[in-house]
N, C-alpha and C positions, 0 to 999 in steps of 0.2 A: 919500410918507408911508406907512408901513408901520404894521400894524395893529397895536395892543396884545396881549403876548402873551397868553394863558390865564394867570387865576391858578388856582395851585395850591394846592389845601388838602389840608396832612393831617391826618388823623383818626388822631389814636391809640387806642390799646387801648381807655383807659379811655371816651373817649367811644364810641366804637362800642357799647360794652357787651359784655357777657359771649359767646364762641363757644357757640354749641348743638351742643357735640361728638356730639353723636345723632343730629342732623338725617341724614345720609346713611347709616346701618345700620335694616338692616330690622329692622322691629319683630319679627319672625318668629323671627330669629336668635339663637343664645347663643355667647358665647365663654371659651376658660377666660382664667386671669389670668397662663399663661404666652403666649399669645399667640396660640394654634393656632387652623385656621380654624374661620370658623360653621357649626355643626350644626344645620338647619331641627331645630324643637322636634318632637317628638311629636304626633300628633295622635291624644288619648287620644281619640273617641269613634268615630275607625273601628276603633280595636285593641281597643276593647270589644266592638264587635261581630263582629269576625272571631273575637273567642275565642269567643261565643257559639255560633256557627254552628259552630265546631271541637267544641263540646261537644253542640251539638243532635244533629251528626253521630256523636261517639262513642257517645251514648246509641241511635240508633238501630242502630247497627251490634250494640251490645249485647243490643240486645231483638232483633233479628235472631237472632242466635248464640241466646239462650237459647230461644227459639221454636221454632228447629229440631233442638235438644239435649229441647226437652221433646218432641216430637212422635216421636222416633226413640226414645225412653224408655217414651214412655206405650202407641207401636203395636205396641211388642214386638219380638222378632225375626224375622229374614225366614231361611225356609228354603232353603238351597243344598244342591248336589252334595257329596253326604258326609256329610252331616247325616243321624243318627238319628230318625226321627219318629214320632208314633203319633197315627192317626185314626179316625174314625167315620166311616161309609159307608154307604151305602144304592143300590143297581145296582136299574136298573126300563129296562123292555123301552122299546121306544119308543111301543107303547100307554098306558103308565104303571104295567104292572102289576111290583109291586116283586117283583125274583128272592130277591136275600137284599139281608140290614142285620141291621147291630149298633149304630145307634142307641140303642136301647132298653135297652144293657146296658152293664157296669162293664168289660169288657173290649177296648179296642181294638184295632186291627192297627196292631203296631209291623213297623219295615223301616228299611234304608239309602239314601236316595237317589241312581240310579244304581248300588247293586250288590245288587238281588234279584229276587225273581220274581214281583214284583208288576207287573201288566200296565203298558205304557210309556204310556196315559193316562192314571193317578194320579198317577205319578209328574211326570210332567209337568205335570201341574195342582197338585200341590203344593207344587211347585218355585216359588219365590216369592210362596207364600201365609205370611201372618203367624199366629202365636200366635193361636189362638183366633178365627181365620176362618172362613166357612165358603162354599163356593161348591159350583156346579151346572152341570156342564157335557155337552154331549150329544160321547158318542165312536164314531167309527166304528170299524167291526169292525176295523180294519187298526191299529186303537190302541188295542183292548178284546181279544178271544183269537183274535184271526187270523180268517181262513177255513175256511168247512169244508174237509174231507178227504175227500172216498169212501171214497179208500184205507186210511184207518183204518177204517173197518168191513168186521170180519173174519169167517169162518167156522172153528173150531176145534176139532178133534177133542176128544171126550170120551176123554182117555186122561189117565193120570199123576193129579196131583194135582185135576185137576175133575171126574175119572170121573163122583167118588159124590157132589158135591155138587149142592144143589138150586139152580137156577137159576128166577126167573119175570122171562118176558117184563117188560121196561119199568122194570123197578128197574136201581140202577147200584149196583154192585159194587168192593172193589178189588181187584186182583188183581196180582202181583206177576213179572216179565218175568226170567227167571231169566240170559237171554244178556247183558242191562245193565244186570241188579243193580239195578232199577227197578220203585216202584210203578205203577200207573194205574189211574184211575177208569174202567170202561166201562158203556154201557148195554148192558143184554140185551134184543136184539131176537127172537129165537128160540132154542128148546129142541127138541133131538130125539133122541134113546136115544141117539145115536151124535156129536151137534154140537151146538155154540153158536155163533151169530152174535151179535157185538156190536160196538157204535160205540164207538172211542176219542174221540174228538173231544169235546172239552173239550162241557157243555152249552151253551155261551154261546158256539161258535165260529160266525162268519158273522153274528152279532146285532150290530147297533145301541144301544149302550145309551148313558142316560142314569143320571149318576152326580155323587152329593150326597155332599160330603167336610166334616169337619171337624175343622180342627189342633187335638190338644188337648195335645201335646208336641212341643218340639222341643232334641235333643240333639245341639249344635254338633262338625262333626270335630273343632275344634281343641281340645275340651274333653276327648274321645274320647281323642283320641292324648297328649293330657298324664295322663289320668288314666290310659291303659294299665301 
């Protein structure tokens, strides 16, 4: 006796009911209507805020940049090698007692940076001071007017041109070096019918000073050599 086959039933379309053509596409997905594959959708609220942060970032890049456009505007500018400049000064011993200044007046000391004869501690201290600074700095003799000299104090016959003039002790003088066509300041240390002894040496030479500067011009080379 052999068992009963299986019956078979089929189910057509219409009883089945309708296929859920969607059931197996991600809801995620879009496709065009030629066919082409799916493209995961956007996801508008992380690309909102990457452009946020792209734009937080611009702005501060910007206030950055304008920040240090206004600061190199508002401090002036800075003086270099070559540059014309004119300042106020005031030289004081290293007790405090002031030698000379022209503080107190309309006229300042203009010069070249790097090509004058202005001692090589101003120059150097004002070598990267800004428009309208002013600083204090103590300079050694060896960066103020050298060392003294012995050797420049001379003893000099009363003949030619200083026969007949009057000399007194302790004043300084200038007097004019006819071999190199050169003035120079000396002090008169002694007088006698027949001689003068006097010191060439700068008065400030072998001093320590202490020196108060302030920028009150500055005319840039490159300004220099276009307006030549």
């Amino acid at each position: 006796m052999t068992d009963p086959e299986p019956v078979k039933e089929e189910i057509s379309e219409e009883a089945a009911g309708p296929v859920d053509e969607t059931m197996d596409v991600p809801a995620t997905t879009t496709s065009d209507e030629a066919g082409s594959p799916a493209v995961a959708a956007p996801d508008t609220a992380s690309e909102k805020k990457r452009k946020n942060v792209l734009i937080t970032i611009g702005v501060v890049v910007v206030i950055i940049i304008a920040a240090i456009g206004a600061f190199v505007l508002l401090s002036g500018p800075v003086a270099t090698k070559g540059d014309t400049v004119a300042i106020f000064f005031t030289e004081s011993f290293d007790n405090g007692t002031v030698y000379t200044t022209n503080m107190n007046t309309t006229a300042p000391v203009v010069f070249t940076l790097g090509n004058s004869s202005v001692i090589s501690g101003i120059q150097n201290t004002v070598t990267g001071m800004r428009l309208g600074d002013t600083k204090t700095v103590d300079l050694p003799y060896t960066e103020a007017y050298g060392p003294y000299d012995p050797g420049l104090v001379q003893t000099i016959n009363r003949t030619g041109p200083i026969a007949n003039t009057t000399f007194t002790p302790g004043e300084y003088y200038t007097v004019y070096y006819r071999p190199i066509n050169a003035y120079s300041t000396v002090k008169i240390l002694n007088v006698t019918d027949k001689t003068i002894t006097w010191d060439a040496n700068n008065p400030l030479a072998g001093e320590n000073l202490t020196v108060t500067i302030k920028l009150v011009n500055i005319t840039p080379v490159n300004f220099t050599a276009s307006s030549a």
